[in-house]
C-alpha beads as a LAMMPS data file, in Angstrom:
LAMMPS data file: protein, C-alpha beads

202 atoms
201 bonds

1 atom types
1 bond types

-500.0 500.0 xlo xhi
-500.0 500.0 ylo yhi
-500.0 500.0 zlo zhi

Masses

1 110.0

Atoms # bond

1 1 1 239.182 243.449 39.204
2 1 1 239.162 242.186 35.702
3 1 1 240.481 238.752 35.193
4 1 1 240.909 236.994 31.506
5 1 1 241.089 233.171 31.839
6 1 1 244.087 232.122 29.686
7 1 1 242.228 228.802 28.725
8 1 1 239.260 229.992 27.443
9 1 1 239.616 233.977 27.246
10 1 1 236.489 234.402 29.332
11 1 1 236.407 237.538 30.741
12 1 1 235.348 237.656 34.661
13 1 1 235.033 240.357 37.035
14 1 1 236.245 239.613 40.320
15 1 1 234.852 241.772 43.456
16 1 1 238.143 243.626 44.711
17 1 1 237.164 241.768 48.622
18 1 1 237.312 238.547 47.530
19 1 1 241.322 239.095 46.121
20 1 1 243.476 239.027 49.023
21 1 1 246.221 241.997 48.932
22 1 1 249.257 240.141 50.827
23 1 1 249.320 236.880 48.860
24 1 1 248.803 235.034 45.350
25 1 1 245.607 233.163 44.943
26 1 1 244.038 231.074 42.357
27 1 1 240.176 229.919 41.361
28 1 1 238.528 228.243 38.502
29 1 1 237.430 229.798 35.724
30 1 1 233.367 229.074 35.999
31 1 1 233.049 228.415 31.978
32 1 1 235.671 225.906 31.178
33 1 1 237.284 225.014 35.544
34 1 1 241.194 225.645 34.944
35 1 1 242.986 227.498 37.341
36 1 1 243.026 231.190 36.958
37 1 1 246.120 232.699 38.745
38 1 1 246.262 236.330 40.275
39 1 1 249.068 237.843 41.857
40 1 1 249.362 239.591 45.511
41 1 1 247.087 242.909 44.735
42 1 1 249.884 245.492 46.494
43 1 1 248.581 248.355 47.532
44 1 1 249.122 251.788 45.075
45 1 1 251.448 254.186 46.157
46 1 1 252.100 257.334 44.604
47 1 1 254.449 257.386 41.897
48 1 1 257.674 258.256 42.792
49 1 1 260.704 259.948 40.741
50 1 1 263.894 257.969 40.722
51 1 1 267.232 258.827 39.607
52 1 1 266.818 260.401 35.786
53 1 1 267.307 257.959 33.358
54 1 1 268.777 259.636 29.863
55 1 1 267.362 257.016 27.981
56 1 1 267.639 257.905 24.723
57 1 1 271.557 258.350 24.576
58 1 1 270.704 254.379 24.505
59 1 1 268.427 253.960 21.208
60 1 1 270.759 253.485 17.812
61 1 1 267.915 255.209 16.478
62 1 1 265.588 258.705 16.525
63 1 1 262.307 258.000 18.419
64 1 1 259.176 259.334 17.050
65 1 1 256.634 260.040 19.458
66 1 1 252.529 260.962 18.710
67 1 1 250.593 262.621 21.204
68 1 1 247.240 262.526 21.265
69 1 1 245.914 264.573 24.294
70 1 1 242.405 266.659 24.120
71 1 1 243.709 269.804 26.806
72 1 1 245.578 272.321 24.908
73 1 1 247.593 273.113 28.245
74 1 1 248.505 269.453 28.496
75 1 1 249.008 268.771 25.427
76 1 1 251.907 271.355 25.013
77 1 1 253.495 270.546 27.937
78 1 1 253.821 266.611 27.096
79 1 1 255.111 267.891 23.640
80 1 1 257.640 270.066 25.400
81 1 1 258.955 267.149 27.249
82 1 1 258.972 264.665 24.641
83 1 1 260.927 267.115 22.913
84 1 1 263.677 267.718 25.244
85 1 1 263.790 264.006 25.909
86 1 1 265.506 263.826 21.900
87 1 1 262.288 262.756 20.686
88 1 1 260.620 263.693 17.136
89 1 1 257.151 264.638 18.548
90 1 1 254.054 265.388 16.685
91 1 1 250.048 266.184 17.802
92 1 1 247.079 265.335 16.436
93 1 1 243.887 266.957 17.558
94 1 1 241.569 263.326 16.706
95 1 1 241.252 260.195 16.221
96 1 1 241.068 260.327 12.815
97 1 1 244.202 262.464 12.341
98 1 1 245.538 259.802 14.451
99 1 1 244.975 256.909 12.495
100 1 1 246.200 258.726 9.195
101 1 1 249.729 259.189 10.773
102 1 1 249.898 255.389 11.850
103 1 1 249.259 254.562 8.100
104 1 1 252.461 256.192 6.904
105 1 1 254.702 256.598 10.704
106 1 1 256.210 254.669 12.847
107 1 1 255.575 255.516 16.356
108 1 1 258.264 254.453 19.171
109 1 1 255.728 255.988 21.369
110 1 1 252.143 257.112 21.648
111 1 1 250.568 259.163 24.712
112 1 1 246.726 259.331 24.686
113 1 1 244.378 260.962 27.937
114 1 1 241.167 260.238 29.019
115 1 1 239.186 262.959 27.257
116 1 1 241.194 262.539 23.175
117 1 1 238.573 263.596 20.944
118 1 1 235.533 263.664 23.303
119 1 1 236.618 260.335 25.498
120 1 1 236.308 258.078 22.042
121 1 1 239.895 258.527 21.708
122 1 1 241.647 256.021 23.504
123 1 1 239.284 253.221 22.285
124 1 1 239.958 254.296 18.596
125 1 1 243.803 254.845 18.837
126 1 1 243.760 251.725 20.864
127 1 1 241.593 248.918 18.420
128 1 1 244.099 250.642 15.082
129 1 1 247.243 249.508 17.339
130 1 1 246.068 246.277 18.131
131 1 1 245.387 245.523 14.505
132 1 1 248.943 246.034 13.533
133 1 1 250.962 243.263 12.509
134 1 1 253.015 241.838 15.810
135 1 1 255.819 242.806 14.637
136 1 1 255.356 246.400 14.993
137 1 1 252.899 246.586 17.695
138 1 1 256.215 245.642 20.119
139 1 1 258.097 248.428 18.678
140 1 1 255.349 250.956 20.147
141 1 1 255.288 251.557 23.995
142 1 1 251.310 253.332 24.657
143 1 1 251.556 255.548 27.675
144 1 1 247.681 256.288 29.053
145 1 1 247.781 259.017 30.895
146 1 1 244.059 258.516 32.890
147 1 1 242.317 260.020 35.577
148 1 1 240.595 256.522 36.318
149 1 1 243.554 254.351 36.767
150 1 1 246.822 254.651 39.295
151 1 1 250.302 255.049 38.373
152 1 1 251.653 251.902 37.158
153 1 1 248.085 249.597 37.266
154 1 1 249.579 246.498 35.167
155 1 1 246.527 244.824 35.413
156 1 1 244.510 248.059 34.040
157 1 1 247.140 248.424 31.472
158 1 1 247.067 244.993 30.118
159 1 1 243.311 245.071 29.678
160 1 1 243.249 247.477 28.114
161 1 1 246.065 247.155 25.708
162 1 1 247.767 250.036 27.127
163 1 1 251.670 249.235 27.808
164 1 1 252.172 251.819 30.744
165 1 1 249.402 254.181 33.038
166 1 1 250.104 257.440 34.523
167 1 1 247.525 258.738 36.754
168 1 1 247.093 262.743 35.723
169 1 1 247.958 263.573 39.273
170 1 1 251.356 262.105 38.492
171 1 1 251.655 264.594 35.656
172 1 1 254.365 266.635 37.310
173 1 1 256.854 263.407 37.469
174 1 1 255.885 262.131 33.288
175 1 1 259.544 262.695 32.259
176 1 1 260.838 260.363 35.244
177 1 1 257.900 258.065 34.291
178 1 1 258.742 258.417 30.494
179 1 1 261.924 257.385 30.597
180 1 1 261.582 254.714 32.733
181 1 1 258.814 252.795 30.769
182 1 1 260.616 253.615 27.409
183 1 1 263.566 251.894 29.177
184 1 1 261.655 248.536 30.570
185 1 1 260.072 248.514 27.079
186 1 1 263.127 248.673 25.010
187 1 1 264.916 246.354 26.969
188 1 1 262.122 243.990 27.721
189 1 1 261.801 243.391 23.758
190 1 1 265.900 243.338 23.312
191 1 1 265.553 239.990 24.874
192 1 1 262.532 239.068 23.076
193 1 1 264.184 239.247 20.089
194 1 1 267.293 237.634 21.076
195 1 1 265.085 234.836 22.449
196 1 1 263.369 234.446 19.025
197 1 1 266.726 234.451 17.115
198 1 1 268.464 231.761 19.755
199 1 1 265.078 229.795 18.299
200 1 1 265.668 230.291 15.187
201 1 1 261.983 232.141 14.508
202 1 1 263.047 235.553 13.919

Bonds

1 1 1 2
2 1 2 3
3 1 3 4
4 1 4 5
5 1 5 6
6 1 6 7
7 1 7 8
8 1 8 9
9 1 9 10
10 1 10 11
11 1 11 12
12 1 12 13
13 1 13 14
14 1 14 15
15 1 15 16
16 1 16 17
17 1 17 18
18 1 18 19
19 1 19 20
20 1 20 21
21 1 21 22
22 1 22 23
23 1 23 24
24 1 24 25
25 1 25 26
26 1 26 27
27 1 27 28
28 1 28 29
29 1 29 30
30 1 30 31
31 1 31 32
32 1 32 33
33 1 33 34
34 1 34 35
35 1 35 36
36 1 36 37
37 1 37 38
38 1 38 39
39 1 39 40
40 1 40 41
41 1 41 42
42 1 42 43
43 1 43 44
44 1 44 45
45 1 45 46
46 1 46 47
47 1 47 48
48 1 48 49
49 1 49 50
50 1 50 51
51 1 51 52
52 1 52 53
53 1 53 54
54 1 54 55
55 1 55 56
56 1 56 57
57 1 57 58
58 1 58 59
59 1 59 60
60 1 60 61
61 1 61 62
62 1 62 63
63 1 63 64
64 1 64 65
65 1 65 66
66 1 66 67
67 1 67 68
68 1 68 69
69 1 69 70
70 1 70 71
71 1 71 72
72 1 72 73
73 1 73 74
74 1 74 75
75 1 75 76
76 1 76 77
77 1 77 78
78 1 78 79
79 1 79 80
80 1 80 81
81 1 81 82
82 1 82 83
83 1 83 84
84 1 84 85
85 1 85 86
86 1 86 87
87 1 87 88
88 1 88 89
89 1 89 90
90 1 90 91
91 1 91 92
92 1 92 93
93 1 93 94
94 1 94 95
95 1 95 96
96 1 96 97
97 1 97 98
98 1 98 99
99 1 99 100
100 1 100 101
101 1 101 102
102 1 102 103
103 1 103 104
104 1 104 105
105 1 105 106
106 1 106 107
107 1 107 108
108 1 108 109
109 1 109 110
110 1 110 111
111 1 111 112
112 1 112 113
113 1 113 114
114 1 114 115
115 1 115 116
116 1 116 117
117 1 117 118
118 1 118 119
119 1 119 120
120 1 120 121
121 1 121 122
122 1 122 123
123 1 123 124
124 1 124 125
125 1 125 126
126 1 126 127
127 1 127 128
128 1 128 129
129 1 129 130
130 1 130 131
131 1 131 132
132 1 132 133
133 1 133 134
134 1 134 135
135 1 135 136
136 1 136 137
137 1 137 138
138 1 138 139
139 1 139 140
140 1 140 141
141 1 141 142
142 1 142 143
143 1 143 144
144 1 144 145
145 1 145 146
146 1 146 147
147 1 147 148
148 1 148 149
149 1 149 150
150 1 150 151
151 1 151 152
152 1 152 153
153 1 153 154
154 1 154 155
155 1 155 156
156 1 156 157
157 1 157 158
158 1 158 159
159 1 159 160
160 1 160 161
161 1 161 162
162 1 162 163
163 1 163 164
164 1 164 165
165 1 165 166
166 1 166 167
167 1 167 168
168 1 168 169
169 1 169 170
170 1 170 171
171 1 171 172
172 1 172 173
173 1 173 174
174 1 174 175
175 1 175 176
176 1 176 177
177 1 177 178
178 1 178 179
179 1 179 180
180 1 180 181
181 1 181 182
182 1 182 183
183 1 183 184
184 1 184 185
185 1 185 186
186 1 186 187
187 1 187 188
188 1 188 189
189 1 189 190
190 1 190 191
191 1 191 192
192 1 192 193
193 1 193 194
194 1 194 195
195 1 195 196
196 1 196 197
197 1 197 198
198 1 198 199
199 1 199 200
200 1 200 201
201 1 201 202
């Protein structure tokens, strides 16, 4: 597992035996000796559907969605969904398509695969969103859609800058997923927001 220390941002790589599964644990970080903290490792299951969710009957406003997917197959049935989920959905076929439509859209949400533009994709699409101002970053929820990660790795997705993961064998459930994580994401930065107004810093 990949661990950042929050002291000193050292990255450490943690054999997955030494992390118990059933309980918290904590260790020093080797370059600077503050705790690092890692929560009970539970063990993957297979992504579930729950009840539908019609999110966007929620949002006061249109959602604009970019995918950026390499299979043509996959790529138009994503589109198809984000479609009938009330979405304004575009493709791109590259990275550098990509990063032309983040220079004059604003993407609610962005799906990327594994293999976008000969596997150099997600890295690209991924280092353009992180320099975006703050602001707007929180305004975009990145769904990876991988073959290397489960359903719902947090600790995956938060190394790598990713919001949400869906593994591809999860495909058949993405609208359930979609929903969902465009739900925790709105609502999770509602009360951001409201948090930084009550503070007076927004």
């Amino acid at each position: 597992m990949n661990v950042i220390c929050h002291n000193c941002k050292t990255k450490l790589n943690i054999p997955d035996h030494k992390i118990p599964e059933d309980k918290d644990t904590t260790f020093k970080c080797p370059k600077c000796k503050e705790k690092v903290h890692i929560p009970a490792v539970k063990q993957q299951k297979p992504f579930k559907e729950k009840k539908r969710q019609v999110f966007h009957s929620s949002f006061d406003e249109q959602l604009n969605a970019l995918v950026c997917i390499e299979s043509e197959d996959l790529k138009k049935k994503v589109y198809s969904l984000v479609k009938q989920m009330g979405l304004n959905a575009e493709t791109v076929t590259n990275t550098k398509a990509a990063l032309k439509k983040f220079e004059y859209h604003i993407y609610h949400l962005v799906i990327i695969d594994d293999a976008f533009d000969q596997n150099k994709g997600v890295s690209g699409v991924i280092d353009r969103m992180n320099t975006i101002d703050m602001s707007l970053r929180r305004r975009i929820c990145l769904v990876w859609i991988s073959n290397k990660f489960n359903t719902n790795d947090n600790m995956a997705a938060l190394h790598s800058s990713a919001n949400y993961i869906i593994h591809l064998e999860d495909i058949n459930h993405l609208e359930a997923f979609l929903s969902r994580a465009l739900m925790e994401h709105k609502n999770l930065y509602t009360v951001y927001s409201d948090s930084l107004k009550l503070a007076g810093k927004a």
